[in-house]
C-alpha positions as CSV (number, residue, x, y, z in Angstrom):
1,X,29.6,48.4,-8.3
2,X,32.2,46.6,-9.7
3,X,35.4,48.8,-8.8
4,X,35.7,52.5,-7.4
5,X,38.1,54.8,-8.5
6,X,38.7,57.7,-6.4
7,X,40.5,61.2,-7.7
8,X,40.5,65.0,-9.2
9,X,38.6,65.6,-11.9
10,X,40.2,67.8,-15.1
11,X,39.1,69.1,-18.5
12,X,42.7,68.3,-20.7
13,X,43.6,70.7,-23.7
14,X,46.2,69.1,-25.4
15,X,47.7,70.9,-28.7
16,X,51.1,70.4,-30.1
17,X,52.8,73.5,-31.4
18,X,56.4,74.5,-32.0
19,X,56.8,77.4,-30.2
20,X,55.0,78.6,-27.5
21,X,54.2,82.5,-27.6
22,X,55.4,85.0,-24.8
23,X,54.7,88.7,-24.5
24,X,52.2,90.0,-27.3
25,X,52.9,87.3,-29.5
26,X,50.6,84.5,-31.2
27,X,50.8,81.5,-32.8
28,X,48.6,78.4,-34.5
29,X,48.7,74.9,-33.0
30,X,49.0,72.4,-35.7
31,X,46.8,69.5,-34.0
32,X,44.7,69.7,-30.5
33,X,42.0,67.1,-28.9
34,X,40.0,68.2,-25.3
35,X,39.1,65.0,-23.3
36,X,38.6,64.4,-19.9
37,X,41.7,64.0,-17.7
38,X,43.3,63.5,-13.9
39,X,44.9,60.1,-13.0
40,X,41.8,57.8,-11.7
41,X,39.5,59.6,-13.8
42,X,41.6,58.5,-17.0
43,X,42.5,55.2,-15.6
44,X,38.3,54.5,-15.1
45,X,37.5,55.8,-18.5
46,X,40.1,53.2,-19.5
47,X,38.3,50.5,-17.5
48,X,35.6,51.1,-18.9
49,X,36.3,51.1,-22.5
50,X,38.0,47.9,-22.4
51,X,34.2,47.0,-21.3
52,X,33.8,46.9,-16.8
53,X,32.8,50.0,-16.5
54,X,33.5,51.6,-12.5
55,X,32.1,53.9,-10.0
56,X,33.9,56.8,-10.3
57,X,34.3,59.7,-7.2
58,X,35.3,62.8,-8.4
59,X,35.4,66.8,-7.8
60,X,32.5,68.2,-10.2
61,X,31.6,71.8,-10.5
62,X,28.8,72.9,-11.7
63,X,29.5,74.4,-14.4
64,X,29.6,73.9,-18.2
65,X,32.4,72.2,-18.4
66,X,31.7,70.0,-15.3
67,X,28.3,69.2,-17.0
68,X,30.5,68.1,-20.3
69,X,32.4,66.1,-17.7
70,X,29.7,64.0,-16.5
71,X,28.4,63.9,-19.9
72,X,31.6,61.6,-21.3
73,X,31.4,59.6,-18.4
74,X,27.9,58.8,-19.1
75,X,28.7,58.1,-22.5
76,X,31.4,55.6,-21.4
77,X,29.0,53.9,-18.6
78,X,30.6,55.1,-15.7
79,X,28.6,55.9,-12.3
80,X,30.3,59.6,-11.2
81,X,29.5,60.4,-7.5
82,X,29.7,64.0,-7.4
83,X,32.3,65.9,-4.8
84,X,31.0,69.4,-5.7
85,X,33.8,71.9,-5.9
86,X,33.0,76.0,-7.6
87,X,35.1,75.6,-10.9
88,X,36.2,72.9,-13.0
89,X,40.1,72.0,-12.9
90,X,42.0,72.5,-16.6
91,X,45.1,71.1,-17.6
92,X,46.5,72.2,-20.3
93,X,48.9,69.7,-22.4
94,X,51.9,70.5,-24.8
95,X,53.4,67.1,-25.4
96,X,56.9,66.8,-27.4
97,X,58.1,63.2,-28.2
98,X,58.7,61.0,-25.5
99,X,57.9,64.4,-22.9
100,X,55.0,66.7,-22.2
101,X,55.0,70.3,-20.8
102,X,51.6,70.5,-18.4
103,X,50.4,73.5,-16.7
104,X,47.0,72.6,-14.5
105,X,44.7,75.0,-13.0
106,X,43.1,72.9,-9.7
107,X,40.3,73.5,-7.6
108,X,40.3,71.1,-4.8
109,X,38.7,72.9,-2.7
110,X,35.5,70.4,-2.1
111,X,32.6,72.0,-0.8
112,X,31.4,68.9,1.1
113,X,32.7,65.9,2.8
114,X,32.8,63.0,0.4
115,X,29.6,61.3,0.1
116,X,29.1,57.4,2.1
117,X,29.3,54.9,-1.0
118,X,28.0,51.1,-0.4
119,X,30.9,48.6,-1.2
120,X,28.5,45.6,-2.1
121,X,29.6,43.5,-5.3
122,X,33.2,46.0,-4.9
123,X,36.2,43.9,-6.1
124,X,38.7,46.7,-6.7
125,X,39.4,50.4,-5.3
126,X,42.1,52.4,-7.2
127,X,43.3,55.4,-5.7
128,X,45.8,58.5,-7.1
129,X,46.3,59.9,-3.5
130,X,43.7,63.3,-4.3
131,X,41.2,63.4,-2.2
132,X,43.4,62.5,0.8
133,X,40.2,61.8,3.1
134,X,38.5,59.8,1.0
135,X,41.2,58.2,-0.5
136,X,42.0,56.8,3.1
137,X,39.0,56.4,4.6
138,X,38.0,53.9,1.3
139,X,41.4,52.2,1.5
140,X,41.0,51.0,4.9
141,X,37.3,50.3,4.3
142,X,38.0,48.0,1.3
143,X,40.8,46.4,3.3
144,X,39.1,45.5,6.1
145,X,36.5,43.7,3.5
146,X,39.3,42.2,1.4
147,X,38.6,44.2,-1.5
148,X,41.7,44.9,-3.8
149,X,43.1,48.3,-3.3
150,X,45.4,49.9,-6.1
151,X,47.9,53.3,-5.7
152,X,48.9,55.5,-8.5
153,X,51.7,57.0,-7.4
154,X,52.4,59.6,-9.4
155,X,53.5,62.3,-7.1
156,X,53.8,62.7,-3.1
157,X,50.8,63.9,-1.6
158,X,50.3,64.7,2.1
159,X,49.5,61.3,3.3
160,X,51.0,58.9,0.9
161,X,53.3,57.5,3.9
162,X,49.7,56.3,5.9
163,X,47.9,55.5,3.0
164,X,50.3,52.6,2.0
165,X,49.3,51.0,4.5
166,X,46.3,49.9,3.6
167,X,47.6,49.6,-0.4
168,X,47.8,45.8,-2.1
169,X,49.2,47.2,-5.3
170,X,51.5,50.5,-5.5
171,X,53.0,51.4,-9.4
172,X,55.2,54.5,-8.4
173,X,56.4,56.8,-11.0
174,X,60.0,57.7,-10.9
175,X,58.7,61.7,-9.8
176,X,57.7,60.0,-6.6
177,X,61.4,58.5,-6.2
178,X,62.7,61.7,-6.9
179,X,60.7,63.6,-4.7
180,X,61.9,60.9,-1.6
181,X,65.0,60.9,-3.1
182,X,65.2,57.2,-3.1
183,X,66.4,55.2,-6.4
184,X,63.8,52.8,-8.0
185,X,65.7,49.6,-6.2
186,X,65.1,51.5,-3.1
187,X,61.4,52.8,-3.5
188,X,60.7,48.9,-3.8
189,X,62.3,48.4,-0.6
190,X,60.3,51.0,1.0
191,X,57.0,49.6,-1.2
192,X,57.6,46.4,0.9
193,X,57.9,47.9,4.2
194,X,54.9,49.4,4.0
195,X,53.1,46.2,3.5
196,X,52.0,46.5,-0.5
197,X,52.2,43.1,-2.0
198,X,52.8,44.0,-5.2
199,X,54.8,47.4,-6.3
200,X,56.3,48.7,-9.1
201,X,58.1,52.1,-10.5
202,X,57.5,52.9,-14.1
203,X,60.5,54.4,-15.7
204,X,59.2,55.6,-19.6
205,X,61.0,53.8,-22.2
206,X,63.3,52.0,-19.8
207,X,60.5,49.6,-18.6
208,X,59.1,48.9,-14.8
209,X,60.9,47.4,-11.9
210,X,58.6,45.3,-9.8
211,X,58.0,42.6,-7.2
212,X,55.7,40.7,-5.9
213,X,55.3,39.4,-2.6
214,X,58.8,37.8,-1.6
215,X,60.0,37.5,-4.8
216,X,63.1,39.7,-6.2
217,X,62.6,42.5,-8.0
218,X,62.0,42.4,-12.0
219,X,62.1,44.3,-14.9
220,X,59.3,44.4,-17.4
221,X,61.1,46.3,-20.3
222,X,58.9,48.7,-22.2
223,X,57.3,47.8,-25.9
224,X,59.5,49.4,-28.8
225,X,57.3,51.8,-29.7
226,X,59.2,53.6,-32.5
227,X,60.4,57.1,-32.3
228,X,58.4,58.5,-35.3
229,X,55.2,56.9,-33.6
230,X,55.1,58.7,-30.5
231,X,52.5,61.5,-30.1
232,X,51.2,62.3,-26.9
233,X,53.2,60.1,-23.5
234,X,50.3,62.3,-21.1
235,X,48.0,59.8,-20.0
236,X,49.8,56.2,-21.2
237,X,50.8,55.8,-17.3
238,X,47.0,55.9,-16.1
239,X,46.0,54.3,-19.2
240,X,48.6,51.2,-18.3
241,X,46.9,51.7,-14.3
242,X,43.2,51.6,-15.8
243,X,43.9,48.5,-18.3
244,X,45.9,46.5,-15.0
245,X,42.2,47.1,-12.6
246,X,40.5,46.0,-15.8
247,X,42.4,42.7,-16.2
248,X,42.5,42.1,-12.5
249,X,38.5,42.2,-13.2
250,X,38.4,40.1,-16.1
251,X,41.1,37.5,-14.7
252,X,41.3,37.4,-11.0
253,X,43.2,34.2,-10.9
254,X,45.6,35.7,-12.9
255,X,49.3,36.1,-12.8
256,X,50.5,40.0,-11.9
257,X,53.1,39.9,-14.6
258,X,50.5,38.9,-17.2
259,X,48.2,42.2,-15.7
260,X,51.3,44.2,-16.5
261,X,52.2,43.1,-19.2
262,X,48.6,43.5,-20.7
263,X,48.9,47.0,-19.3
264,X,52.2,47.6,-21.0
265,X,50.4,47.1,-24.6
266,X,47.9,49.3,-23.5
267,X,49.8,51.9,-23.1
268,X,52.2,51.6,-25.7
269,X,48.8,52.0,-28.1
270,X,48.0,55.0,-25.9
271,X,50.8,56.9,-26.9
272,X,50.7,57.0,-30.8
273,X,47.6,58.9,-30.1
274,X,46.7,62.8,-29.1
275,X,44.6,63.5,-26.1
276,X,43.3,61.1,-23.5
277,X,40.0,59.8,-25.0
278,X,41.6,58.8,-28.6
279,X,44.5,56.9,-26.9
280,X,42.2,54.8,-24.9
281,X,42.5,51.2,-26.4
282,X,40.1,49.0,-27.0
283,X,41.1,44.6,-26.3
284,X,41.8,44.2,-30.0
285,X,44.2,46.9,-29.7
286,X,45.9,45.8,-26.8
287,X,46.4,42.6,-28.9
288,X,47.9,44.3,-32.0
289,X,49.8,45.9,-29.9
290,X,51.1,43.1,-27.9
291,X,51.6,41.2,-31.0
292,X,53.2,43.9,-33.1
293,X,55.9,45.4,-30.3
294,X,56.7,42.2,-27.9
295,X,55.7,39.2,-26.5
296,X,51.9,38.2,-25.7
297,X,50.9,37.9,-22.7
298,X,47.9,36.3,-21.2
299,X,45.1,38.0,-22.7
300,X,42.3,38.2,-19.6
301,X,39.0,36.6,-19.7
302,X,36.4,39.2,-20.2
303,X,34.3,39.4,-17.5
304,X,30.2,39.5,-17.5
305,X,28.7,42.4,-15.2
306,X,26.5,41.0,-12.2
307,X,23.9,42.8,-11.0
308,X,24.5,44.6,-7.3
């Protein structure tokens, strides 16, 4: 195990449409793509396509569609440890420029307690706060063995507060700021009270303000992704979390500002593409990218699996 990724599990339908029907009425999607989806669980599949491919833990139902679920991870290489749940959880995905509309049907209701997972050969945990139990209980567990532990911070979930704790790396969304009603400048401030070295709060096109360690805060502006290019934002936020754990793995020595910025391209590739699985990159795309939008960063070493 190289890295473990912890989160919910979902099935995305994504379509784009112009109108979305109400009452008795119908109507034709002009494009549509079904992948999987859920924070971690797109951020490993990233991982893993830009070639370390992690343990995933994630809800699984047995079901059809939780069978297709494990299918694409095997496809992509990725260990799934199994938190059974009865039904699979759907999102369902209308994105519209720069936004997306997203209505999710969730089962979290996990049938067992998370399963015991050996840490040998670990060098990075990633977390998007589902889970809660696990997603604690792991944190503190790859703390206490030095292991580098990663938050996406998407949303506020019932134990964010006491899971920073035990968080080296916290990229924030600005939902979270608006749900503690704190401004970005001020989410950093809390970021560092809580002990994370590094954190960051990703704002769309207007970049990400971040620190690390003692230093002051800095923006890393977004890529200029033109208008007409942009297909689908959903995923290019765990997509730019996936492709930061990758280079982390493939470049430990390096510097956090090259990570993000490597992350950055990623996920300015991710969104001139539909659905989750066709807006992963791959390394040569992350160096178009980087080379077509803005400046080139670092481009990380690719690392060579060990065996456990």
């Amino acid at each position: 195990m190289q890295a473990l990724f912890i989160g919910q599990a979902y099935i995305d339908v994504t379509f784009v449409t112009d109108t979305i029907p109400t009452g008795d009425d119908k109507t034709v999607a002009r494009d549509y793509a079904v992948s999987f989806g859920g924070n971690a669980v797109t951020a490993a599949f990233c991982c893993a396509k830009l070639g370390i491919a992690p343990d995933l833990l994630a809800s699984v139902a047995d079901d059809w569609l939780g069978r297709m679920f494990v299918d694409m991870a095997a496809r992509y290489g990725i260990s799934v440890h199994q938190r059974k749940v009865a039904q699979s959880s759907l999102s369902f995905v209308m994105p519209r420029g720069a936004q997306r509309a997203i209505v999710r049907c969730r089962d979290d209701r996990y049938k067992h307690p998370y399963p015991p997972l050996h840490l040998t050969g670990c060098r990075a945990l990633h977390l998007d706060g589902h889970q809660p139990d696990a997603a604690i209980d792991y944190a503190k567990a790859c703390r206490a063995a030095g292991i580098l532990t990663s938050l996406d911070g998407g949303g506020q979930r019932v134990n964010t507060h006491d899971l920073l704790e035990f968080v080296d790396i916290a990229v924030v969304a600005e939902r979270l700021c608006d749900q503690m009603h704190l401004t970005p400048g001020e989410m950093l401030l809390y970021l560092r009270a809580r002990g994370c070295r590094v954190g960051g709060v990703t704002m769309g096109a207007r970049g990400m303000l971040w620190y690390e360690k003692g230093a002051p805060d800095r923006l890393l502006p977004a890529l200029a992704v033109p208008d007409c290019k942009i297909v689908d934002t959903n995923g290019a936020g765990d997509i730019f979390h996936g492709a930061y754990i990758y280079a982390f793995l493939a470049h430990p020595e390096g510097r956090w500002e090259d990570h993000f910025g490597f992350a950055r391209a990623a996920s300015a590739h991710a969104i001139q593409h539909l659905g989750n699985e066709a807006s992963l990159p791959t390394l040569a795309q992350i160096g178009e990218a980087q080379a077509s939008l803005g400046e080139r960063c670092e481009a990380p070493r690719l690392a060579v699996a060990q065996p456990e």
